[in-house]
C-alpha positions as CSV (number, residue, x, y, z in Angstrom):
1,X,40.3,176.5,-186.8
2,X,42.8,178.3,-188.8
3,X,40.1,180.6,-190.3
4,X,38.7,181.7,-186.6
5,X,42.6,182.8,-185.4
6,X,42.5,186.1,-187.1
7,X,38.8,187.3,-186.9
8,X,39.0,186.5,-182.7
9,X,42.3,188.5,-182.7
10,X,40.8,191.4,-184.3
11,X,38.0,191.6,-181.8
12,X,40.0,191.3,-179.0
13,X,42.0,194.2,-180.5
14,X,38.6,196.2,-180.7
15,X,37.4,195.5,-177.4
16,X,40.4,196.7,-175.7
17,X,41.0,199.7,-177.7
18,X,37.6,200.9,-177.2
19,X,36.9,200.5,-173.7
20,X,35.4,203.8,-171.7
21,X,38.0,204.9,-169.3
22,X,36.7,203.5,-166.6
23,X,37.7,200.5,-167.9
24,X,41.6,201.5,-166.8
25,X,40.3,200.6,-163.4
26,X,39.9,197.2,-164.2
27,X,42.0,194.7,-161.5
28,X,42.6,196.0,-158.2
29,X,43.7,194.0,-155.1
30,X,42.7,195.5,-151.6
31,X,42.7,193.9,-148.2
32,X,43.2,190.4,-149.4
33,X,40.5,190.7,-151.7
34,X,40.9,190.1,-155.3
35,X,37.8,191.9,-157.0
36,X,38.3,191.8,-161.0
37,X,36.3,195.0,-162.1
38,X,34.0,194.1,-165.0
39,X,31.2,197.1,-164.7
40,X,31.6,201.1,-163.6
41,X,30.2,200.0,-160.4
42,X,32.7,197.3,-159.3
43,X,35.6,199.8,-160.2
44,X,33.9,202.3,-158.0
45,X,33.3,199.6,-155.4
46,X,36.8,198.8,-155.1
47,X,37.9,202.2,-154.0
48,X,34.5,202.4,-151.9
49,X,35.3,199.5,-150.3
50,X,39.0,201.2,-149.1
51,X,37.2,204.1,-148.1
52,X,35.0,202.3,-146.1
53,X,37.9,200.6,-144.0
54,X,39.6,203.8,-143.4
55,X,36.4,205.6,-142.1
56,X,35.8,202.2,-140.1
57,X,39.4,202.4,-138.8
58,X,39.0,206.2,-137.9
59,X,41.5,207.5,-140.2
60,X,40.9,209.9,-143.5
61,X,44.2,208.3,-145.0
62,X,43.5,208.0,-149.2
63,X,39.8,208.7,-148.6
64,X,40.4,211.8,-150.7
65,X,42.4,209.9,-153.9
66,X,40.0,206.7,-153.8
67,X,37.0,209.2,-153.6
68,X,38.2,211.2,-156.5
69,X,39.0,208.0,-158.4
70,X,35.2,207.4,-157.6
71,X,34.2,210.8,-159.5
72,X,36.3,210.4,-162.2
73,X,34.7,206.9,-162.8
74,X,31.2,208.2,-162.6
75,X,32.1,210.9,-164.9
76,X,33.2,208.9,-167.4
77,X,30.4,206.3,-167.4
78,X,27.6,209.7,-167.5
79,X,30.0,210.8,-170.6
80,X,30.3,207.3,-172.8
81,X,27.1,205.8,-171.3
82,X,26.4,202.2,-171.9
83,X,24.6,200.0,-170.0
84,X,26.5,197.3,-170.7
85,X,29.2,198.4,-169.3
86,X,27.9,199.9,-166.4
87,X,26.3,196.7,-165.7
88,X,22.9,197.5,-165.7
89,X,20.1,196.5,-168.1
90,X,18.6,198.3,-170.4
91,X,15.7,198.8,-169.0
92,X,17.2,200.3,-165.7
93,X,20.1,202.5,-168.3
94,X,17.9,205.7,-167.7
95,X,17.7,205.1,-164.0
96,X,21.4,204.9,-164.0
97,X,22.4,207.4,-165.6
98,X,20.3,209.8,-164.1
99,X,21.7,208.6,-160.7
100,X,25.4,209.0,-161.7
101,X,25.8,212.7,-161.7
102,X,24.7,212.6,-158.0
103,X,27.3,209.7,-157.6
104,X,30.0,212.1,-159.1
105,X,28.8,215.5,-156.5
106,X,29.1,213.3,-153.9
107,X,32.4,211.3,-154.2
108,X,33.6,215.4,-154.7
109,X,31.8,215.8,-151.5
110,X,34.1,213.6,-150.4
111,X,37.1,214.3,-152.0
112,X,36.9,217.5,-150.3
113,X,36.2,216.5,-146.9
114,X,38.8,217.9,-144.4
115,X,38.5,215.9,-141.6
116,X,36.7,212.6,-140.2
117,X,34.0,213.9,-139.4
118,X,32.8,215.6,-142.6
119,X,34.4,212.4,-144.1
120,X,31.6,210.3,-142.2
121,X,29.0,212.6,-143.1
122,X,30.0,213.1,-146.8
123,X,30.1,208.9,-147.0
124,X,26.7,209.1,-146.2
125,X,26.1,211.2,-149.1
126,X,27.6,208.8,-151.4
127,X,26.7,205.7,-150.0
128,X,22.5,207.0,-151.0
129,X,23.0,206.8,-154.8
130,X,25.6,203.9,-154.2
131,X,23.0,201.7,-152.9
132,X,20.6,202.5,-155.4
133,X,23.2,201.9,-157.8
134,X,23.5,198.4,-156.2
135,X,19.7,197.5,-156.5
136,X,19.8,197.9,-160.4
137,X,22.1,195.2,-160.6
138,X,21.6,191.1,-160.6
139,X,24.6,188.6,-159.3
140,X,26.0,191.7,-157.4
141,X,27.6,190.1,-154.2
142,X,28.7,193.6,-152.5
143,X,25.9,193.7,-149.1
144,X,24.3,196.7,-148.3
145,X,24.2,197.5,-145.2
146,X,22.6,199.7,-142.3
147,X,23.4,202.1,-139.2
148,X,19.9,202.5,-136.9
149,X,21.9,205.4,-134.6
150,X,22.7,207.5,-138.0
151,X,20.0,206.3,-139.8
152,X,22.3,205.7,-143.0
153,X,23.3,202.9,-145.3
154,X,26.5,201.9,-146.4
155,X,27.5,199.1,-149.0
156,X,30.2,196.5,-147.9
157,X,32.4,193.5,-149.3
158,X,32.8,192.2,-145.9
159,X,31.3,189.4,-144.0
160,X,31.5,190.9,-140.6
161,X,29.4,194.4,-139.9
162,X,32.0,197.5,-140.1
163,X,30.3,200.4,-139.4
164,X,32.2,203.5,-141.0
165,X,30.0,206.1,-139.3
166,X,31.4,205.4,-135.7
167,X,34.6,203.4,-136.2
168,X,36.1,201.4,-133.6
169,X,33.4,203.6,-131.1
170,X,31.1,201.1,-132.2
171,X,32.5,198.7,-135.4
172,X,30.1,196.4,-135.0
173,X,27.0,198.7,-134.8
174,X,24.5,198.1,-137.5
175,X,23.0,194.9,-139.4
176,X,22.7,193.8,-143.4
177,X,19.5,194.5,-144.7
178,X,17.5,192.7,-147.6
179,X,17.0,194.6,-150.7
């Protein structure tokens, strides 16, 4: 037992110094909901999933910061690709990271977005690439999730239907869809 001590410190040491960046993302708590972040795509879920409430609760407030956050995560996992870590297998990597530079223009879409309704319409932008994101991976629990008046998915953590394209217009509006 003695003999195992040091080896398993030194690859715990390795793992956490060389973690992408992404991986600074790693616990977040939001909304009561304690999601640990162990790929690129539960990181960006986390600040998708605050962007989703605002838009759902007709406010812009820290869409721009979580959206950026969302970039600069996709960004990273394009730059120090590994499929691993972006929780995909290997045989979807390519997919994936084909898809992420569209997840990065978007989220800047986003960022940009000045007020609630170019917020709306730029969510819809990301939310494309996020779903397909979503269908690469297995055990994922986040539901995807669909708007017939704008024709537009979204992804949600959720059990009840939110529906960030119309707010509390219509909260409810909209269903969860099979994959």
């Amino acid at each position: 037992m003695k003999n195992l001590v040091f080896p398993i410190a030194l690859a715990a040491l390795v793992c956490l110094f060389s973690a992408p960046a992404f991986a600074q993302h790693h616990d977040h708590e939001h909304g009561g909901h304690h999601m640990k972040a162990d790929s690129a795509f539960a990181s960006m879920i986390t600040h998708y999933d605050a962007i989703h409430g605002a838009l759902a609760g007709d406010t812009t407030k820290g869409i721009s910061n979580h959206a950026k956050e969302i970039r600069e995560i996709a960004d990273a996992t394009s730059k120090n690709f590994n499929a691993m870590m972006a929780g995909v297998s290997e045989e979807n990597a390519k997919a994936l990271k084909d898809l992420l530079p569209e997840v990065g223009r978007a989220a800047s879409k986003l960022e940009s977005a000045k007020d609630l309704s170019s917020a709306r319409e730029a969510f819809g932008e990301l939310s494309q690439p996020l779903v397909r994101y979503r269908k690469m991976l297995t055990g994922e629990d986040t539901k995807v999730a669909y708007c017939p008046m704008v024709k537009k998915p979204w992804l949600q953590t959720a059990e009840k239907i939110e529906n960030p394209y119309y707010g509390s217009s219509m909260l409810r509006c909209g269903s969860f869809v099979s994959e």
